[in-house]
C-alpha positions as CSV (number, residue, x, y, z in Angstrom):
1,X,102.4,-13.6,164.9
2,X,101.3,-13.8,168.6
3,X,98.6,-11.5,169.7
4,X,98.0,-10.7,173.5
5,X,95.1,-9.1,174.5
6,X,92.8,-8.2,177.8
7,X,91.6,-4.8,177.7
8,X,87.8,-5.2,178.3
9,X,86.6,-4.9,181.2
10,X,89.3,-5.8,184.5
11,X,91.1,-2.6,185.5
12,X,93.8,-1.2,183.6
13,X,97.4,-1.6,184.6
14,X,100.5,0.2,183.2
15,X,101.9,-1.9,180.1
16,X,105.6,-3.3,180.3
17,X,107.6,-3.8,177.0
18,X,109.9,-5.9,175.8
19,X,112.6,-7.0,173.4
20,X,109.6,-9.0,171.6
21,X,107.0,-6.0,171.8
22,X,105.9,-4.5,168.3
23,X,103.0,-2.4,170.4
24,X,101.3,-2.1,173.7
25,X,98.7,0.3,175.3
26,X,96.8,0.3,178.0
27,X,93.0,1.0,177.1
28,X,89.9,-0.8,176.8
29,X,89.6,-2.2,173.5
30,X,88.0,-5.4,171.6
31,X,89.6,-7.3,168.4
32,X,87.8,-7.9,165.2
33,X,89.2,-11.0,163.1
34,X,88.2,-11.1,159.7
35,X,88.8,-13.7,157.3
36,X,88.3,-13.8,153.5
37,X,89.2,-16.5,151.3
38,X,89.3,-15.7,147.5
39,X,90.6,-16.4,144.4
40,X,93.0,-18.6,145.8
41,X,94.1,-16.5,148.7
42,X,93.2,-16.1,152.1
43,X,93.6,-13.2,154.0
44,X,93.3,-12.5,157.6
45,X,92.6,-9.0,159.2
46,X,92.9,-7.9,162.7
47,X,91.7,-4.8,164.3
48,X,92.4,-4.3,167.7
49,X,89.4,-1.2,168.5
50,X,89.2,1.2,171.7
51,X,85.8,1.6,173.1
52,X,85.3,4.9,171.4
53,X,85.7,3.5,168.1
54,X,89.1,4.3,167.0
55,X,91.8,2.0,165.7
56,X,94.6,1.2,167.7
57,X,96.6,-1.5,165.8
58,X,95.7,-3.5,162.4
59,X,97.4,-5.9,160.7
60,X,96.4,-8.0,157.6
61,X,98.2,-11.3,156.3
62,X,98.0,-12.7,153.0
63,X,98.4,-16.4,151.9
64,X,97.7,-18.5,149.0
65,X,95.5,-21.4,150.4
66,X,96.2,-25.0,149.3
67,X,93.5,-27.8,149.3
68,X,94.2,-30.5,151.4
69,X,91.5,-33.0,150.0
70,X,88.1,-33.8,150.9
71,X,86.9,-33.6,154.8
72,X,84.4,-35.0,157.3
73,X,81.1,-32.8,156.0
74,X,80.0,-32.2,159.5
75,X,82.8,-30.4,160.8
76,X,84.3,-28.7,157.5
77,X,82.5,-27.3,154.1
78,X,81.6,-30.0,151.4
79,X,84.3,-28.4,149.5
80,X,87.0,-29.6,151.7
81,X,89.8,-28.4,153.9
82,X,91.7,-25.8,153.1
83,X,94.9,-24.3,154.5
């Protein structure tokens, strides 16, 4: 997955699409990541949201995390690193 995004606050400028393109809109907009990790899986959410509240494109992700053994406990949780 590969995410492109600029619509906050420069001008907006017709969108081009391509071959690769699964969506595109010009607006202003923000995107909310959300990450939850439970049970053994980790999911990832993305909301891309105009200014006016409304969706314009989500997608979620699921994936089993493995645990990659025990990590420096400054940078990572004392539980280790997962993946």
């Amino acid at each position: 997955m590969y995410v492109v995004s600029g619509g906050w606050e420069a001008p907006l400028y017709k969108v081009k699409r391509s071959w690769w393109t699964a969506y595109s809109e010009s607006s202003y907009h923000f995107c909310l990541f959300k990450i939850k990790f439970a049970d053994g899986i980790t999911t990832l959410t993305l909301k891309t949201i105009r200014l006016d509240g409304t969706v314009m494109d989500s997608v979620t992700v699921i994936k089993p995390f493995r645990y990659l053994g025990a990590a420096n406990s400054s940078t990572l949780p004392s539980r280790g690193f997962y993946h």
